[in-house]
C-alpha positions as CSV (number, residue, x, y, z in Angstrom):
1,X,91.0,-20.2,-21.4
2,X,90.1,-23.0,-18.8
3,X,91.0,-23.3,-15.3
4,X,91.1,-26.5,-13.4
5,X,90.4,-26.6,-9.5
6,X,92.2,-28.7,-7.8
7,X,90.2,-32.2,-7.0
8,X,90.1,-31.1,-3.1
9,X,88.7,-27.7,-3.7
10,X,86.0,-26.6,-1.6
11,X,82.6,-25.0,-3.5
12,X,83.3,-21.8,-2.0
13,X,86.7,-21.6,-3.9
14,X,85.1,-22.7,-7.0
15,X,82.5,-19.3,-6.1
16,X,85.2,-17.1,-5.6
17,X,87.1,-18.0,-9.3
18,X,83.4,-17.4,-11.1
19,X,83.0,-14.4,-9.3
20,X,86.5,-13.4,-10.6
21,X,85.8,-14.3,-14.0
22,X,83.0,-12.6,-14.6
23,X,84.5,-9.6,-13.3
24,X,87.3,-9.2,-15.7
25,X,84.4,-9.8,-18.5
26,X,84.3,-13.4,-18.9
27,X,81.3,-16.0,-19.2
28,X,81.5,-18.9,-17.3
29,X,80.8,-22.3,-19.0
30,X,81.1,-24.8,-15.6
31,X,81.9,-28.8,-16.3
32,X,82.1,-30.7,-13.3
33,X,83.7,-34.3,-14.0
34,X,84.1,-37.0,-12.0
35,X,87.9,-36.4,-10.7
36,X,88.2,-32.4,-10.9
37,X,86.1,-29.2,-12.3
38,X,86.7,-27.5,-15.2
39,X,85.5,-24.0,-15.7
40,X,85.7,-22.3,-19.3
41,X,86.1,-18.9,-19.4
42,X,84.9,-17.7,-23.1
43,X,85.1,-14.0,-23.9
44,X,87.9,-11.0,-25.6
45,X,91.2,-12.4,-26.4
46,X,92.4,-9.4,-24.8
47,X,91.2,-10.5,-21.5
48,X,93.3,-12.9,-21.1
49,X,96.4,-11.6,-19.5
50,X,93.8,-10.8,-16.4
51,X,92.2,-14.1,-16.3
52,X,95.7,-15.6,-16.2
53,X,95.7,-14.2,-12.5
54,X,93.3,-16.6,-11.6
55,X,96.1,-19.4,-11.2
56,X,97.2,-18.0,-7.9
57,X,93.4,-17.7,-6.5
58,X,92.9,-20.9,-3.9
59,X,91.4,-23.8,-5.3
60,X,93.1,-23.3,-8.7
61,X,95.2,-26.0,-9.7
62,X,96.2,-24.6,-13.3
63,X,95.0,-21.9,-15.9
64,X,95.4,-23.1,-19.7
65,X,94.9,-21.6,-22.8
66,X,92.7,-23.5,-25.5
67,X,94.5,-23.3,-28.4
68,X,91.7,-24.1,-31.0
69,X,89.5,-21.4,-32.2
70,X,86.4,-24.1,-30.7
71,X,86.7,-23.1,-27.1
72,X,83.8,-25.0,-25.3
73,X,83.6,-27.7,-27.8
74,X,87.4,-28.6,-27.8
75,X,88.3,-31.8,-25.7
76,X,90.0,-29.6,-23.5
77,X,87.3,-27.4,-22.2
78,X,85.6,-31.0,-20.5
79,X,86.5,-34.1,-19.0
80,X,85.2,-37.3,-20.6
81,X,82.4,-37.3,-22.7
82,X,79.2,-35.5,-23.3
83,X,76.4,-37.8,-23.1
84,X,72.9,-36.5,-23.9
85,X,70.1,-38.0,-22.4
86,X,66.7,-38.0,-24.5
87,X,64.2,-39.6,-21.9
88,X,65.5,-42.6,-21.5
89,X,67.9,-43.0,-24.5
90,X,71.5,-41.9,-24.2
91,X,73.5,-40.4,-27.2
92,X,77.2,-40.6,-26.4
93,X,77.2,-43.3,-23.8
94,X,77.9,-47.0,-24.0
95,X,75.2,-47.8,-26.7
96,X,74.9,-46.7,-30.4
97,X,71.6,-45.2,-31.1
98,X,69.7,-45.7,-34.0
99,X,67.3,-42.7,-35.4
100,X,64.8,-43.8,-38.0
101,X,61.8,-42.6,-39.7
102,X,60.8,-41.0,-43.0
103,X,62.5,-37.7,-44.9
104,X,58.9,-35.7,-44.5
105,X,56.1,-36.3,-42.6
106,X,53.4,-37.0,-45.3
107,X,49.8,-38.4,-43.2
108,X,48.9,-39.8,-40.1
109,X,49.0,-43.7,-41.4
110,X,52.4,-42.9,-43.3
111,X,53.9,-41.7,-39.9
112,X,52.3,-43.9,-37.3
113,X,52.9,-46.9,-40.2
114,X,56.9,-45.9,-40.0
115,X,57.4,-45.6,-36.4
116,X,56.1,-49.0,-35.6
117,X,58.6,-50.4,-38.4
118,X,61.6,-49.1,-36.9
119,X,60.6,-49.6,-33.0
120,X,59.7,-53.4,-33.8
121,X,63.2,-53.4,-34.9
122,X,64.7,-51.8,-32.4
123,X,65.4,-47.7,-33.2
124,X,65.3,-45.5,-30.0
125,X,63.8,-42.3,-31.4
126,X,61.7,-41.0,-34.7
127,X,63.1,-38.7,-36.9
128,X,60.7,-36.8,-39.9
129,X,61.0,-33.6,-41.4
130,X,57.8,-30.9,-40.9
131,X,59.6,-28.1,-43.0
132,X,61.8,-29.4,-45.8
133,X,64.4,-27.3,-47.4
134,X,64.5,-28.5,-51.1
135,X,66.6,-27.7,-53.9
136,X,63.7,-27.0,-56.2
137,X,60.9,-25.1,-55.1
138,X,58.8,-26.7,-56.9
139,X,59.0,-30.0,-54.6
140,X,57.5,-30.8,-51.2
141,X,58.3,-28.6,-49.1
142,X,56.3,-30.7,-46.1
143,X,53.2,-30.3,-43.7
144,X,55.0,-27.6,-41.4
145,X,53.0,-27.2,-37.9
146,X,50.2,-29.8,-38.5
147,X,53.5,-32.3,-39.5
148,X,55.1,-31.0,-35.8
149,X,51.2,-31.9,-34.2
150,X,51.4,-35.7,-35.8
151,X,55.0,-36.1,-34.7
152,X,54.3,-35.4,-31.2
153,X,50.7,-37.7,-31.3
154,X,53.0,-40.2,-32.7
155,X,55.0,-40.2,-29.8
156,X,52.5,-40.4,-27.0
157,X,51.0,-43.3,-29.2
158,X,54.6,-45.1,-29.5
159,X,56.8,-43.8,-26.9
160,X,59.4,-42.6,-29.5
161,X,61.4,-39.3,-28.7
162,X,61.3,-37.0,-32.1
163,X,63.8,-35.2,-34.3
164,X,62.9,-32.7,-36.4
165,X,63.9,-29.6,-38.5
166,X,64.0,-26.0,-37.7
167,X,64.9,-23.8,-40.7
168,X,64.8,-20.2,-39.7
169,X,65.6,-18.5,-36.1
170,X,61.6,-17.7,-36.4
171,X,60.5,-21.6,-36.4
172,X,62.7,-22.4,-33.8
173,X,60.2,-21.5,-30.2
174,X,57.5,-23.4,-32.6
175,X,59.8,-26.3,-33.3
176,X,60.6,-26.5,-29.1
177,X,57.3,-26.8,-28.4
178,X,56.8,-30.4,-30.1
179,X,60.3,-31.9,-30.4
180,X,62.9,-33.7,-28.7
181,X,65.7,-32.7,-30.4
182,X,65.9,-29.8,-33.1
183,X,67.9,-30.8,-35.8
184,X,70.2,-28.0,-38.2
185,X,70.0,-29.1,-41.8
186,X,73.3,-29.3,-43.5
187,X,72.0,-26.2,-45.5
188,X,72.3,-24.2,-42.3
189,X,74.9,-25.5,-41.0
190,X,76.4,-21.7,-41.0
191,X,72.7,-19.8,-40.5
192,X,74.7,-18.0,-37.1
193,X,71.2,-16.5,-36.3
194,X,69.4,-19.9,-36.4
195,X,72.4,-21.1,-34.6
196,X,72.5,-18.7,-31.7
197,X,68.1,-19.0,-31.3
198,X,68.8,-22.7,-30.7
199,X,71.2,-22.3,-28.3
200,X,69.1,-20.4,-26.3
201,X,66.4,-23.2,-26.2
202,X,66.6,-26.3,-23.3
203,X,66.8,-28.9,-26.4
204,X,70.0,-30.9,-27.5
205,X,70.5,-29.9,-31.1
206,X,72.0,-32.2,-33.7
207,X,74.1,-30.2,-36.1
208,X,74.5,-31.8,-39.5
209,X,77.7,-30.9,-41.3
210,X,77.4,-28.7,-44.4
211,X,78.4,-30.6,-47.6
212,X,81.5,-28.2,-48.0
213,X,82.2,-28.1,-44.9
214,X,85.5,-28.6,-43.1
215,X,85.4,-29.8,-39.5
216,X,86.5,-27.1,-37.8
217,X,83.5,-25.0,-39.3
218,X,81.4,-27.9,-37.9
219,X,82.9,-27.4,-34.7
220,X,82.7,-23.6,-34.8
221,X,78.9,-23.9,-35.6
222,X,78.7,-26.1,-32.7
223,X,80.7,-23.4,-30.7
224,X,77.8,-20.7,-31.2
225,X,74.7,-22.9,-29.8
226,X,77.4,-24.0,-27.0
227,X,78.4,-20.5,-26.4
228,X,74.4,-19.1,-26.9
229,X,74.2,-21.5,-23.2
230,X,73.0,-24.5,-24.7
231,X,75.8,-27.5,-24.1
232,X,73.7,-30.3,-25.9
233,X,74.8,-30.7,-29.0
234,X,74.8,-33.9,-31.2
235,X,77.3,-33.7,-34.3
236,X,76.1,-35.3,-37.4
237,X,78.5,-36.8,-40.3
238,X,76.5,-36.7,-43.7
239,X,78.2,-36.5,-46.6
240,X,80.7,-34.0,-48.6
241,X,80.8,-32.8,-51.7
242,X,83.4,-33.6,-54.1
243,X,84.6,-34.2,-57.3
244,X,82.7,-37.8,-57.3
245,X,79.2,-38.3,-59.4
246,X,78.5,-42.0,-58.4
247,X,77.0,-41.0,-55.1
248,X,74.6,-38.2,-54.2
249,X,77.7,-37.1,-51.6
250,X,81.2,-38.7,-50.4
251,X,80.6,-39.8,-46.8
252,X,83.5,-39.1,-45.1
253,X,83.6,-41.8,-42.4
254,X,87.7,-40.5,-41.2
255,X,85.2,-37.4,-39.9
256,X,84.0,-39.9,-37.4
257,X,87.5,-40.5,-35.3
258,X,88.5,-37.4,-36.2
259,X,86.1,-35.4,-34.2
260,X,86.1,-37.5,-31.4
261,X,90.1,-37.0,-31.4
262,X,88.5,-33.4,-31.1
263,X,85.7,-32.9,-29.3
264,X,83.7,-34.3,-26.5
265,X,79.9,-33.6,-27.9
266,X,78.6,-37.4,-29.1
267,X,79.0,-38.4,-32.9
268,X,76.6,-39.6,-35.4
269,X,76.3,-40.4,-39.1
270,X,73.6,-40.2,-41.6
271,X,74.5,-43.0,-44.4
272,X,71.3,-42.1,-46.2
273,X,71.7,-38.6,-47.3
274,X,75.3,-39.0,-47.6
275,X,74.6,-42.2,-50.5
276,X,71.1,-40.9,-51.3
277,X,70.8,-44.7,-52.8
278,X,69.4,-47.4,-50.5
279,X,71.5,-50.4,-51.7
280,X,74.2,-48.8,-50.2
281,X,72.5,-47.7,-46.8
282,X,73.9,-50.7,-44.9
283,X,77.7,-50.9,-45.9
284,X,77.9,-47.4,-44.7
285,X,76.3,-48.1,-41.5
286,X,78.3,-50.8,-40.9
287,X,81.3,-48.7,-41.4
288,X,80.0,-45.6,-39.4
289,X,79.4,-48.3,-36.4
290,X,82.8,-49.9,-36.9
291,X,84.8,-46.7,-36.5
292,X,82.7,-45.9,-33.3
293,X,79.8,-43.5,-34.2
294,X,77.7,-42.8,-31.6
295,X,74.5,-43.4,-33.3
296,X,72.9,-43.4,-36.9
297,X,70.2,-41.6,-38.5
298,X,68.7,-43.8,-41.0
299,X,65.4,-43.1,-43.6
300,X,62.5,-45.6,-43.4
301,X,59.5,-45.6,-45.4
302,X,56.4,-48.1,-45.5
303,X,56.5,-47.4,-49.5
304,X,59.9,-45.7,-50.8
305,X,58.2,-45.7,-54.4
306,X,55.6,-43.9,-53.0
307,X,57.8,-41.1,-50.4
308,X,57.2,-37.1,-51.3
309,X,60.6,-36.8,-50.2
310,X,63.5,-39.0,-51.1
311,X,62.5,-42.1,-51.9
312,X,65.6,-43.7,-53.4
313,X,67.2,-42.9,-50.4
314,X,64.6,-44.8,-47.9
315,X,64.9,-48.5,-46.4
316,X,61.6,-50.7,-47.0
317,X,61.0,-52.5,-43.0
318,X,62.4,-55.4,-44.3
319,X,65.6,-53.8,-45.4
320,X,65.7,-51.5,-42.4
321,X,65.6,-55.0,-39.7
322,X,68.4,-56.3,-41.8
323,X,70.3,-52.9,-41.1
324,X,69.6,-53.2,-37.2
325,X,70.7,-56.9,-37.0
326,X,74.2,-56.2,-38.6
327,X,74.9,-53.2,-36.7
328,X,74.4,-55.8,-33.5
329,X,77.6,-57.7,-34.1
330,X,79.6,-54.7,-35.6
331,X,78.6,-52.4,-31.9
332,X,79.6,-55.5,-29.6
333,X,82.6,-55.9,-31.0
334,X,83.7,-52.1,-30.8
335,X,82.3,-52.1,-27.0
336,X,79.2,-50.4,-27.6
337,X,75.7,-52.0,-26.2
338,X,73.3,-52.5,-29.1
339,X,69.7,-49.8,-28.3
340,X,67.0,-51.9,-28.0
């Protein structure tokens, strides 16, 4: 359920309706917009023939049920937009914000090499894998807390806010204490422990659709970090599986209007895992912009040939500048402000 207070009401009516939710069992999930405030009231179905008494409390302008099973992540629990600040970079606001870096975090030189790359041309954060979840276990499975220590010296060398993997609800308090934003691999998309440690951290999280997952299980996964207290979440487009073998994955770029039909958490897309070919890299991106993603998560490499950690998948510098000049034109004309 939601209730919406009335534009004029005073912050002791908006006390009293907390007070009251809470006492008929109800958490309290508090958005204050520009025009009026919106509280969500998450909790027992059964509940709900109490909280409806709420409407005649002063202050209240309407109570409303939320029809989808995503409560707190539904368009209706918030007005506008969420927009996630990282430092000084914005996910969700006017600009479209480019993530780069390397799959896996492989030396010093490799990761210090990549981040100068993709902030000469013009990325906003650093993305690079410490833990690696692999199909084989026989492959890289990365530096773990030594690749967390050269992400963060990375940082304070380039000024670059990092993303980076926590696998287990047991990494997660390590993975907080270096990054910037802890990202869910679509392999965990539906790890509900992992989910519910992260929401309990102070760092947005970008959630990476499953590759059979539909979007209202993306949207459910988002509603446990969101409901765990955490209301940063970044959603992340990357690539289905079907019944197609050209591709490493289907990218479903319809996912991209879609969601933002649905939801108010910001909207991203990761061409490269969903293609896992880099030829194809910047037609995707272009398309991803074009519909209105709010950012992209792109892998760079000094030396693809060379990566531990999908190569084929990985933009040379050259090829990643191209990327960032194209997406210019294609973010100006759908009203977004290219991230320099």
């Amino acid at each position: 359920m939601i209730i919406v207070m009335k534009r004029k009401a005073d912050e002791q009516e908006l006390d009293n309706v907390i007070k009251w939710i809470e006492s008929v069992g109800y958490k309290v999930h508090l958005s204050k917009g520009v025009e009026r405030t919106i509280i969500g009231a998450v909790g027992d179905e059964r509940g709900k023939v109490a909280l409806k008494a709420a409407e005649n409390m002063p202050g209240v302008e309407k109570v409303m049920p939320i029809l989808a099973p995503y409560k707190l992540a539904s368009r209706e629990s918030k007005e506008g937009n969420t927009v996630i600040k990282v430092g000084d970079v914005e996910i969700g606001g006017s600009r479209c914000v480019v993530i780069a870096g390397p799959c896996a975090v492989e030396s010093p030189e490799q990761l210090m090499e990549a981040a100068e790359v993709v902030k000469k041309a013009g990325a906003s954060m650093l993305r690079g894998g410490a833990f690696k979840p692999r199909t084989s276990p026989y492959s890289f499975q990365g530096m773990g807390e030594q690749g967390l220590k050269l992400l963060a010296e990375t940082r304070e060398k380039t000024g670059l806010p990092i993303v980076t993997e926590a696998m287990s609800a047991e990494e997660v308090e390590l993975v907080e204490r270096y990054a910037d934003v802890i990202q869910i691999g679509a392999r965990n998309i539906q790890n509900f422990a992992l989910l519910k440690a992260v929401g309990l951290t102070r760092k947005p999280v970008l959630l990476k659709r499953g590759m059979m997952t539909t979007l209202e299980e993306l949207l459910m996964s988002a509603e446990y970090i969101l409901a765990s207290g955490n209301d940063e979440v970044i959603l992340c487009e990357r690539g289905i599986r079907t019944f197609e073998t050209a591709m490493r994955n289907t990218l479903d770029i319809s996912a991209v209007p879609v969601l933002k039909d649905k939801t108010h958490l910001p909207v991203i897309v990761d061409p490269s895992h969903a293609i896992g070919q880099w030829r194809f890299v910047l037609p995707l991106a272009r398309a991803a912009v074009a519909v209105g993603a709010d950012g992209l998560l792109i892998e760079v490499h000094p030396e693809p040939d060379l990566a531990l950690c999908d190569g084929a998948q990985s933009l040379r510098p050259e090829r990643f500048a191209e990327l960032m000049e194209e997406i210019e034109s294609i973010a100006k004309i759908v009203r977004k402000e290219y991230a320099q």
